[in-house]
KEDOTI-758033 format. One line per field, with one value per residue: residue number from 0; residue in three letters; chain; x, y, z of N, C-alpha, C, O, CB in turn. Coordinates in nm, 3 decimals, always signed. Glycine has a CB too. Example, Ala and Ser with C-alpha at 12.3 -4.5 7.8 and 13.67 -1.06 7.14 Angstrom:
! KEDOTI-758033
nr = [0_1] .
rest = [ALA_SER] .
kette = [A_A] .
n.east = [+1.319_+1.285] .
n.north = [-0.569_-0.225] .
n.up = [+0.780_+0.708] .
ca.east = [+1.230_+1.367] .
ca.north = [-0.450_-0.106] .
ca.up = [+0.780_+0.714] .
c.east = [+1.320_+1.290] .
c.north = [-0.330_+0.003] .
c.up = [+0.780_+0.787] .
o.east = [+1.424_+1.341] .
o.north = [-0.332_+0.114] .
o.up = [+0.846_+0.804] .
cb.east = [+1.131_+1.408] .
cb.north = [-0.447_-0.060] .
cb.up = [+0.905_+0.572] .
***
This chain:
! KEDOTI-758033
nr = [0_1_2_3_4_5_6_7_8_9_10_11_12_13_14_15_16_17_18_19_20_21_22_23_24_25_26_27_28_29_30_31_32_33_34_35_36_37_38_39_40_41_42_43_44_45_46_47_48_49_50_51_52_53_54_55_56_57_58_59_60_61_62_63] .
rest = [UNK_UNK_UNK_UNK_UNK_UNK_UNK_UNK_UNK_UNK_UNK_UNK_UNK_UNK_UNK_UNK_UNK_UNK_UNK_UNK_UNK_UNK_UNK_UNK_UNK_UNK_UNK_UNK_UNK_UNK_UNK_UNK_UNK_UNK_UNK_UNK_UNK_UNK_UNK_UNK_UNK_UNK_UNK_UNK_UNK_UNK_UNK_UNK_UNK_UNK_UNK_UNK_UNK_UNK_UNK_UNK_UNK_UNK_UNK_UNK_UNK_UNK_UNK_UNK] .
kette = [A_A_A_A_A_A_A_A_A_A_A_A_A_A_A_A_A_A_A_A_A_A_A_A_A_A_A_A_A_A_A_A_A_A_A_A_A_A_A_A_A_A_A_A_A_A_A_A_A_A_A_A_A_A_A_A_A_A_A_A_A_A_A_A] .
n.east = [-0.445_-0.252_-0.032_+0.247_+0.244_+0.445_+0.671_+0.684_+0.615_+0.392_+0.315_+0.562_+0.804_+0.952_+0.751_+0.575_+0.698_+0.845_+0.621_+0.409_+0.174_-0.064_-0.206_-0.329_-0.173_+0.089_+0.059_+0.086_+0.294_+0.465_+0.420_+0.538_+0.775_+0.841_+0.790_+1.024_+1.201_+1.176_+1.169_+1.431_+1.568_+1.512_+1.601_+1.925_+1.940_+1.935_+1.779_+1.854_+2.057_+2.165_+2.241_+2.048_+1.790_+1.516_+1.136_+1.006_+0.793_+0.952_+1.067_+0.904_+0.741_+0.927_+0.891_+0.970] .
n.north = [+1.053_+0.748_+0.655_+0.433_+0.277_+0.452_+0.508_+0.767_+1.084_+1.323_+1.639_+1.734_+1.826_+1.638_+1.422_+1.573_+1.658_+1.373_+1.197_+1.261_+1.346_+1.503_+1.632_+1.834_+1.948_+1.883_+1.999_+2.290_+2.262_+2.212_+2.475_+2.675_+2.610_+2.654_+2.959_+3.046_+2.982_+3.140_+3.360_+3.363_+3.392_+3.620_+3.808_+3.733_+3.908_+3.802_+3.854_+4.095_+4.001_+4.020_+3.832_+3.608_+3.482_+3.608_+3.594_+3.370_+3.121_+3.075_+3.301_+3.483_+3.414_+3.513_+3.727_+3.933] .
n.up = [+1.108_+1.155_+1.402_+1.457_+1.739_+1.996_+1.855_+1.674_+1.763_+1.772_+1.669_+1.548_+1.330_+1.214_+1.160_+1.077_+0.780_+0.708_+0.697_+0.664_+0.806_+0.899_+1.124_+1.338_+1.574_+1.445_+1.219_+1.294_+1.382_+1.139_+1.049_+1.243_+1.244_+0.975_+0.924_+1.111_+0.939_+0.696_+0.852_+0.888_+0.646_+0.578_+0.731_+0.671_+0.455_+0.176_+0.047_-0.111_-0.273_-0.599_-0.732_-0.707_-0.860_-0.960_-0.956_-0.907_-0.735_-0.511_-0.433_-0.433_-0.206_-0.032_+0.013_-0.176] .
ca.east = [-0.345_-0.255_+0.147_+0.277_+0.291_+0.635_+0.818_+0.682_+0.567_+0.308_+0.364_+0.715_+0.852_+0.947_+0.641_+0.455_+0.754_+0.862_+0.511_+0.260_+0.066_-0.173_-0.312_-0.333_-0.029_+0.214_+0.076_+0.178_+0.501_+0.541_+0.399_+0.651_+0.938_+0.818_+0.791_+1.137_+1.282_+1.132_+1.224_+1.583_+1.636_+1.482_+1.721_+1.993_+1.994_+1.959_+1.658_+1.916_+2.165_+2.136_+2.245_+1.941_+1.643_+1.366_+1.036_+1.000_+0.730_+1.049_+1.103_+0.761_+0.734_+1.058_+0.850_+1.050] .
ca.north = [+0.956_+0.635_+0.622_+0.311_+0.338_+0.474_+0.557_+0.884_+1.170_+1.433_+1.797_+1.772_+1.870_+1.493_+1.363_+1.636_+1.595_+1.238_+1.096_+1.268_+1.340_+1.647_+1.679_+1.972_+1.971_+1.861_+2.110_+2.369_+2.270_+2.279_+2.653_+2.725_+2.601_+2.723_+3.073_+3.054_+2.951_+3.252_+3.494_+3.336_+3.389_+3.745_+3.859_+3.727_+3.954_+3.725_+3.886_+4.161_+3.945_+4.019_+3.668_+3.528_+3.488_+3.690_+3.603_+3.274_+3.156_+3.099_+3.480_+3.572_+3.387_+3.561_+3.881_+3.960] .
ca.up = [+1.067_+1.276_+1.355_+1.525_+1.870_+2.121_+1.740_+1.652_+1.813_+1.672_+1.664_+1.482_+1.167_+1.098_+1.130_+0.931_+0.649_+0.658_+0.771_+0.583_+0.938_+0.917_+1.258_+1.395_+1.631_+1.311_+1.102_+1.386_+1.443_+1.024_+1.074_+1.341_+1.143_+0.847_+0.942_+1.118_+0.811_+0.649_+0.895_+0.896_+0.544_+0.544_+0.815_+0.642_+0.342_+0.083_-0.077_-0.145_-0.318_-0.728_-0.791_-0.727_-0.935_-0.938_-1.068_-0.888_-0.600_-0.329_-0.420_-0.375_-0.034_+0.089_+0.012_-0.286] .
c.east = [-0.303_-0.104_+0.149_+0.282_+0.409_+0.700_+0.773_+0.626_+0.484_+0.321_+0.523_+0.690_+0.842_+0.844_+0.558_+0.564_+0.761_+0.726_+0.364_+0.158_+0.031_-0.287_-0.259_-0.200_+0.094_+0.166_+0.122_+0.308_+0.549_+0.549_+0.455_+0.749_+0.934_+0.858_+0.949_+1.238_+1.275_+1.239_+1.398_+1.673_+1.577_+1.560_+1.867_+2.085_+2.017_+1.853_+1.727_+2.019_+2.103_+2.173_+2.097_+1.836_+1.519_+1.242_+0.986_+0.871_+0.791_+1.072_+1.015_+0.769_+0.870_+1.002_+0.911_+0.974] .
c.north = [+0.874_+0.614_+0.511_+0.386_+0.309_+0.513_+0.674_+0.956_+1.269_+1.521_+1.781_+1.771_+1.748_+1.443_+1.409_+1.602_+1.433_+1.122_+1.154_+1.337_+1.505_+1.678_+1.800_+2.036_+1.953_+1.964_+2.275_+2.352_+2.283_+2.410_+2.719_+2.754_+2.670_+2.866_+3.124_+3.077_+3.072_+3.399_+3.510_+3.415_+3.579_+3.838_+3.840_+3.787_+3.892_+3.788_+3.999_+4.111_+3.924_+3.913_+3.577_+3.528_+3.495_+3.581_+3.420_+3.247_+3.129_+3.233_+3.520_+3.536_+3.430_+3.740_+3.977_+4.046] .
c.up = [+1.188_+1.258_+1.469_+1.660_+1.945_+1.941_+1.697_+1.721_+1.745_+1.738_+1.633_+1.358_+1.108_+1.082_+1.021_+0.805_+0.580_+0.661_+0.662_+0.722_+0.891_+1.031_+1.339_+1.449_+1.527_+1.263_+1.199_+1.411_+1.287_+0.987_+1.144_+1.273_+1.041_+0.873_+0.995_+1.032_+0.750_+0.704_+0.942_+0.735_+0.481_+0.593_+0.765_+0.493_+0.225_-0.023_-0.157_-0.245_-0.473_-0.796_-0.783_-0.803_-0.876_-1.011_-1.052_-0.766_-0.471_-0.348_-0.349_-0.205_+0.054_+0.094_-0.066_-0.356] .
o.east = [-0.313_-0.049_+0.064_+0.310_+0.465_+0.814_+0.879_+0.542_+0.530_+0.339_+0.600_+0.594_+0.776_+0.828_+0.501_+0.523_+0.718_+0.730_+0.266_+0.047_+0.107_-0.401_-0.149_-0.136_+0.194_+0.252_+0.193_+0.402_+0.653_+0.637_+0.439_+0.803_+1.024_+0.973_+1.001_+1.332_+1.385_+1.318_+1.464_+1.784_+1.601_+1.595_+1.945_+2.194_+2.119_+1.851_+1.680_+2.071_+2.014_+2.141_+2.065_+1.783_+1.450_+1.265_+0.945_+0.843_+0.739_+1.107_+1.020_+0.794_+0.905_+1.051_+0.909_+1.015] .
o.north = [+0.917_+0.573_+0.505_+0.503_+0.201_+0.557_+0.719_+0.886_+1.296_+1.511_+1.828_+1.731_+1.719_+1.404_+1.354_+1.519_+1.385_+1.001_+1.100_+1.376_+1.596_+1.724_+1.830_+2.131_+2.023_+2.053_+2.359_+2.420_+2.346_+2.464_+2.840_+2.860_+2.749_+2.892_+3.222_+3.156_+3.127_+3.480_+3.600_+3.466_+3.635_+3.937_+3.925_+3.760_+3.923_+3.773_+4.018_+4.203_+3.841_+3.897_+3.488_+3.638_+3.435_+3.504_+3.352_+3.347_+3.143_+3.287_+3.575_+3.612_+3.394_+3.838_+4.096_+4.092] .
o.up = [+1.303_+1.156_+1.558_+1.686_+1.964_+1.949_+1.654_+1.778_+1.634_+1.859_+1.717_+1.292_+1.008_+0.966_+0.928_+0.724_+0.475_+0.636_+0.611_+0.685_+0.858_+1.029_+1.386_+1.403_+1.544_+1.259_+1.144_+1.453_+1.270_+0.920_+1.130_+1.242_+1.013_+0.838_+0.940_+1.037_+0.744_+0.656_+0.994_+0.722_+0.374_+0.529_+0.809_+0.442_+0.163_-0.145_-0.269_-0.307_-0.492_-0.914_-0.861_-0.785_-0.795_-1.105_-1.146_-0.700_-0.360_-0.242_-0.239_-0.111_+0.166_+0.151_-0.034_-0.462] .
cb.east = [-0.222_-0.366_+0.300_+0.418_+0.205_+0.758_+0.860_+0.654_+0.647_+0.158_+0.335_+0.842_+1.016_+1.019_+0.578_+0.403_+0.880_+0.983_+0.488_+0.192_+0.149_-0.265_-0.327_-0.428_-0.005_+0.223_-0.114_+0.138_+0.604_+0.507_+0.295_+0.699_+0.986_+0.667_+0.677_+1.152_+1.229_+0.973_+1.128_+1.599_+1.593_+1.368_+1.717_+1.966_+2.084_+1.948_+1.486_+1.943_+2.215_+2.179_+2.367_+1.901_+1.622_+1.370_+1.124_+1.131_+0.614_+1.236_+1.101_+0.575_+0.715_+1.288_+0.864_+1.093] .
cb.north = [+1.025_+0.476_+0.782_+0.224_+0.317_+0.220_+0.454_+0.904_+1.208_+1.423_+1.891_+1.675_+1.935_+1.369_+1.360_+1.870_+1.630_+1.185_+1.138_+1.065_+1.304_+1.651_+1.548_+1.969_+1.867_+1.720_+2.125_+2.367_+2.063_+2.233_+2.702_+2.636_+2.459_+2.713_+3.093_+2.986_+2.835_+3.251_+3.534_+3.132_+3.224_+3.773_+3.792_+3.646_+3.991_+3.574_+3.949_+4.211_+3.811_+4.115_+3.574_+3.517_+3.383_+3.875_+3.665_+3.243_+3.093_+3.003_+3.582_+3.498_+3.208_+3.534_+3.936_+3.848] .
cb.up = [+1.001_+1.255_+1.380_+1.474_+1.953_+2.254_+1.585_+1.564_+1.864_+1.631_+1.829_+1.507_+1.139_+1.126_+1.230_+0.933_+0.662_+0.746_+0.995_+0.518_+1.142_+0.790_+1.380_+1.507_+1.751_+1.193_+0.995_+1.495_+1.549_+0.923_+1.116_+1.444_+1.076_+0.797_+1.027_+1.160_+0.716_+0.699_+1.026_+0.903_+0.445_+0.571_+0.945_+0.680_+0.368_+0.126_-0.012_-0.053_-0.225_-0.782_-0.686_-0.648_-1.006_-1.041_-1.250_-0.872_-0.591_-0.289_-0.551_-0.461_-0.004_+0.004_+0.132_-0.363] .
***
């Protein structure tokens, strides 16, 4: 993917979200974050919390 040049940077989140970009370094930095995110919301006891709904694929991917 071809981004203007001096306004974005590749290997970030925004780029891989708001941009569409799939080169290598973006899709690493959405696999960084990603996983963060993950292991934020696994630590935080939420998969424990009987309010939430089961039986979904954000469950599954919290390891539900």
């Amino acid at each position: 993917m071809t981004l203007p040049d001096g306004n974005l940077v590749h290997g970030t989140t925004n780029v891989y979200g708001n941009h569409g970009c799939r080169c290598e370094a973006c899709k690493e930095a959405h696999r960084r974050n990603h996983n963060d995110f993950m292991r934020r919301v696994r630590e935080s006891g939420e998969l424990a919390a009987p309010d939430k709904k089961h039986d979904t694929a954000y469950r599954y991917d919290l390891a539900c």
